[in-house]
N, C-alpha and C positions, 0 to 999 in steps of 0.2 A: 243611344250610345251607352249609355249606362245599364241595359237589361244584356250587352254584346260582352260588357267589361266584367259582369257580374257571371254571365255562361263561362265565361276566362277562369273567373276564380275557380267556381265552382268544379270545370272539369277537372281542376290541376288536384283536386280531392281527389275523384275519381282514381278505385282501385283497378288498373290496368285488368282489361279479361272478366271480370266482373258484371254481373246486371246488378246487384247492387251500390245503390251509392253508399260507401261507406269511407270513412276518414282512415286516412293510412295511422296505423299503430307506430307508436313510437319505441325506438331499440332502448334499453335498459345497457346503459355504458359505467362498466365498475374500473371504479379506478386502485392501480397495483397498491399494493399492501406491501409496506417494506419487511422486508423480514432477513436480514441479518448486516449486522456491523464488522467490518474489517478494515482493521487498521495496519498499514508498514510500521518498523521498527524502527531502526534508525532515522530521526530527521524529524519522526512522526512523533512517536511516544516521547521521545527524549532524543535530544541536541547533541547526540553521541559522536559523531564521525569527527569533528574537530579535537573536541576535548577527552576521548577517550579510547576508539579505536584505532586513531591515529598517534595517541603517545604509545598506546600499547603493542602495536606493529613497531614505533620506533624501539622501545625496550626490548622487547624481543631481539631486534636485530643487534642491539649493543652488548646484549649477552651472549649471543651466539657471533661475537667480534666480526659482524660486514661492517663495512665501509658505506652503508646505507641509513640515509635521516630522510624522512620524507617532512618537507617544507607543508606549512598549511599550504599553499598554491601547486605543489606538485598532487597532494593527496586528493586535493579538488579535481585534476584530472583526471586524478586515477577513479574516481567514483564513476567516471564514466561506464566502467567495467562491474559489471553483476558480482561479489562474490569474492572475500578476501584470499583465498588461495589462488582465485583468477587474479587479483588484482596484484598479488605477488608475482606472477606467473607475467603478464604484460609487463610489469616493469621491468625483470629482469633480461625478459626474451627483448627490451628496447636497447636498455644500456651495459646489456652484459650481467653473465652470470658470473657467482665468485670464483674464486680458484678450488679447482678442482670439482667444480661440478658441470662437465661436461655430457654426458648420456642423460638422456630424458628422466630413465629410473633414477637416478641419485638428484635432478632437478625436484622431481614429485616427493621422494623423501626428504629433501630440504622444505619447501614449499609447508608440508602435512608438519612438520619438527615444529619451523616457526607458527604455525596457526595454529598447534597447541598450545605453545606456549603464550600468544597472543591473548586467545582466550582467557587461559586462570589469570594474565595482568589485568586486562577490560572486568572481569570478575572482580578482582580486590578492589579496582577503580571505583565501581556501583556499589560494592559494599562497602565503601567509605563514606557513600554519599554526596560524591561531590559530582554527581548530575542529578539535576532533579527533570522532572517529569513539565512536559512545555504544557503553557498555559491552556486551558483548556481540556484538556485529555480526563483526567480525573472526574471530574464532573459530566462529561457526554458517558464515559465508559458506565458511570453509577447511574446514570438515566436509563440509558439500555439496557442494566441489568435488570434494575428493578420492572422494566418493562416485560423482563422475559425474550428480550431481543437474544438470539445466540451471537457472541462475539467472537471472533478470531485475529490473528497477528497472522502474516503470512509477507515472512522478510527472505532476503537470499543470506541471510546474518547466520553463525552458526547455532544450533537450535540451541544450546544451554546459554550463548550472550542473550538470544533474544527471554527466553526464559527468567534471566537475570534481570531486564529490565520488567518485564509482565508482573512479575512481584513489588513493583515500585507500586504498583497500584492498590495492594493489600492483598493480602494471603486471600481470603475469602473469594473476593474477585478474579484474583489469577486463577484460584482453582476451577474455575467455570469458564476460562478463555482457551481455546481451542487454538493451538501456535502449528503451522506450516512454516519449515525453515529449513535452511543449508540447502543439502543435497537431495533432499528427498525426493526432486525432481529433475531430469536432464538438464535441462536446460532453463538460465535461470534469466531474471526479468532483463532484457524488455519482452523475453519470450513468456505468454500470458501460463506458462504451465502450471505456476503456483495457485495463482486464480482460479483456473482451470477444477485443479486439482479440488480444490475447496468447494468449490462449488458440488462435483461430486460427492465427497465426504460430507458434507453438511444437506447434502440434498435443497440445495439453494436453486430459486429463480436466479440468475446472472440481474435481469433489468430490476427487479425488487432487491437489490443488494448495492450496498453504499459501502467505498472505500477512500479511507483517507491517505494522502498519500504526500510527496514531498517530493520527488527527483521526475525529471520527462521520461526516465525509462521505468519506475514504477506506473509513472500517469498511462503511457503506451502499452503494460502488460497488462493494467485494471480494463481498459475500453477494451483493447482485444479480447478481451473475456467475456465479452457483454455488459459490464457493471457499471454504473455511475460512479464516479470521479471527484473530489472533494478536493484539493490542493492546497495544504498549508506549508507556505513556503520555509524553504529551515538555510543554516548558514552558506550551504557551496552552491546551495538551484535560486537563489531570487533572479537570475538572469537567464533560466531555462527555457521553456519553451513549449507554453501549458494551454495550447491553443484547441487541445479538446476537451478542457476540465470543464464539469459539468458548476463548477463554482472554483476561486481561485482567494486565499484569504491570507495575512501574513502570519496569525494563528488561529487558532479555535475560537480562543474566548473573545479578542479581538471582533472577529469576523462572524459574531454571534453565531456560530456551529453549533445551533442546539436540535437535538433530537428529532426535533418535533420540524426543524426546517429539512433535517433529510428526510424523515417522512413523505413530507410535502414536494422532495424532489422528485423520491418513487411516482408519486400521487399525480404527480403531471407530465410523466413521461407519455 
């Protein structure tokens, strides 16, 4: 029985087609190499949608005298919506537009008035200082630098807000961060276009590429794109809906988000 058990072993060596007996070679299995950092802006980098582009759409509208305050809770719905000229645009197509703007053309030049003006208030807001950069972000972003990691932003934010916070992390650093923002693409997240886009541009693997992110429609435009998913939850999404995040944290630093664990995410894909 044991010379029966032992012909067992041995065949299952056996190279199929072969007269020689020889041991099967073993495959040489490399694991991905991460190679680039992309982070969302709002939510991500800084705690911005409460405390800033939501006073700054309210201003806006107080000087251009509507009749419109957006509530912390109504502006949390409206995040629903990709894209503050969208998100202007849904609210007024819900509850009525002002007087006298009736035709689509003088809706879009209302819309493009107030999100200029939205913009340079959110601008003075940051450069007063009174958002600072959420825990954690600062210290991953200088890890990857110094790695030689390429980094990007890639928000549906208009490209000089998101610009305006990219600098919070120091002149040196921002100038080496590669920012995808506003319109530059049709269609904006949960459609993965920006991702997409990025991934072109940078000539990036999608599965070797780690993004951090905050809202279920960013979390939905990163996976559709092919990329690993990070999830640091920020004020309007703790009750979102992050059931594909490849990790889910309530910040960075909290949630030890160090460099070296998203490597390790690539690394075991």
């Amino acid at each position: 029985m044991a010379f029966l058990t032992g012909l067992a072993i041995d065949s299952r060596r056996l190279r199929i087609g072969s007269s020689r007996c020889e041991p099967r070679r073993r495959v040489a299995v490399h694991a991905k190499v991460m190679q680039a950092l992309i982070f969302d802006c709002d939510g991500v980098l800084a705690d911005t949608e409460r405390d800033a582009h939501r006073v700054a759409f309210n201003l806006a509208f107080e000087e251009n005298e509507l009749n419109t305050v957006w509530s912390e809770s109504r502006y949390g719905k409206l995040l629903e919506v990709g894209g503050g000229k969208e998100r202007m645009t849904a609210h007024f197509n819900e509850v009525g537009w002002p007087e006298g703007y009736t035709t689509e053309e003088s809706q879009q030049e209302l819309v493009k008035k107030l999100h200029l003006r939205k913009t340079e208030l959110f601008g003075k807001l940051i450069s007063e200082g009174k958002i600072p950069l959420r825990p954690g972000v600062q210290s991953l972003a200088d890890s990857a630098s110094k790695k030689g990691l390429p980094i990007a932003v890639c928000s549906t934010s208009n490209e000089k807000a998101v610009a305006q916070i990219v600098t919070m992390m120091g002149p040196e650093l921002a100038s080496s961060i590669a920012i995808f923002a506003g319109d530059i693409v049709p269609k904006k997240k949960p459609s993965p276009d920006i991702y997409n886009l990025a991934t072109e541009k940078l000539n990036l693997d999608p599965a070797a590429t780690v993004v951090i992110e905050d809202s279920y429609i960013g979390l939905q435009a990163a996976k559709d794109a092919g990329m690993n998913c990070v999830v640091t939850k920020s004020t309007y999404t703790l009750d979102e809906d992050f059931a594909r995040a490849d990790r889910v944290v309530d910040d960075l630093d909290s949630g030890a988000v160090t460099l070296e664990s998203l490597e390790a995410l690539v690394s075991n894909e």
